[in-house]
C-alpha positions in Angstrom: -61.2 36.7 -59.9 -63.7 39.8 -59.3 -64.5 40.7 -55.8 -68.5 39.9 -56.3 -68.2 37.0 -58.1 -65.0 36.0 -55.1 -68.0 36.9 -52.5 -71.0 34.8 -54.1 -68.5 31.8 -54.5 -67.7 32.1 -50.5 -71.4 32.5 -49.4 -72.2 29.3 -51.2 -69.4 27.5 -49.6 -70.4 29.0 -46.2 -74.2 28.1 -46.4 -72.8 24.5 -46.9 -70.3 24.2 -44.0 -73.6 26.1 -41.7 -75.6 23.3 -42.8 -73.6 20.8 -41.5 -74.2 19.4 -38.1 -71.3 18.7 -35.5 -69.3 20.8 -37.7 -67.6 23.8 -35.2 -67.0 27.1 -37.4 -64.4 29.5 -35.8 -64.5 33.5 -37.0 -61.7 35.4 -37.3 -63.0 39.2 -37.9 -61.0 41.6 -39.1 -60.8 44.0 -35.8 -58.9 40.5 -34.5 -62.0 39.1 -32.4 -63.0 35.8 -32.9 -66.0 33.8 -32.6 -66.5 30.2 -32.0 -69.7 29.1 -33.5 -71.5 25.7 -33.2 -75.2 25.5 -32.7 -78.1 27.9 -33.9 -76.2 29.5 -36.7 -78.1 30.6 -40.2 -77.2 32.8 -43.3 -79.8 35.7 -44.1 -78.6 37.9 -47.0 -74.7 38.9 -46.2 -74.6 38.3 -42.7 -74.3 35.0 -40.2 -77.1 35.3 -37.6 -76.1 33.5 -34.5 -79.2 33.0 -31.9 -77.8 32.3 -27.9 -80.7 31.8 -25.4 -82.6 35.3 -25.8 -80.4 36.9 -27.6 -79.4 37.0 -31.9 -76.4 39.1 -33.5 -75.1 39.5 -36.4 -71.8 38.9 -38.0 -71.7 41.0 -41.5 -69.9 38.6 -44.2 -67.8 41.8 -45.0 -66.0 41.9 -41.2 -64.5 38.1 -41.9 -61.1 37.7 -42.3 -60.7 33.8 -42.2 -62.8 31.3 -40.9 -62.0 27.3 -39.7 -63.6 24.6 -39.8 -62.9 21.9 -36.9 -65.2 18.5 -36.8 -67.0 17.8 -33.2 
């Protein structure tokens, strides 16, 4: 499977796991760091915009290694 179509295929499968509520997403990046995500979370373009208190980051689709899925 081509790279861009591999990408579009996992951004649709993404925006549907985000949508869900209760659902805990955990980030593995590929520097190692990983990011537990649960609340506040939307997809803009090719990057995960998480929003804590005052603050929002970004999480470029391209830095993620592996992501799970756990139910809350």
């Amino acid at each position: 499977m081509p790279a861009k179509k591999k990408t579009n295929s996992f951004i649709k499968q993404l925006k549907k796991y985000i949508s869900i509520k209760g659902l805990e997403i955990v980030i593995h990046l590929v520097n190692g760091e990983v990011i537990e995500l649960q609340n506040n979370v939307r997809l803009e373009k090719n990057n995960i915009v998480v929003r804590n208190k005052n603050r929002e980051f970004h999480i470029p689709i391209s830095d993620i290694k592996s992501i799970d899925l756990y139910a809350a």
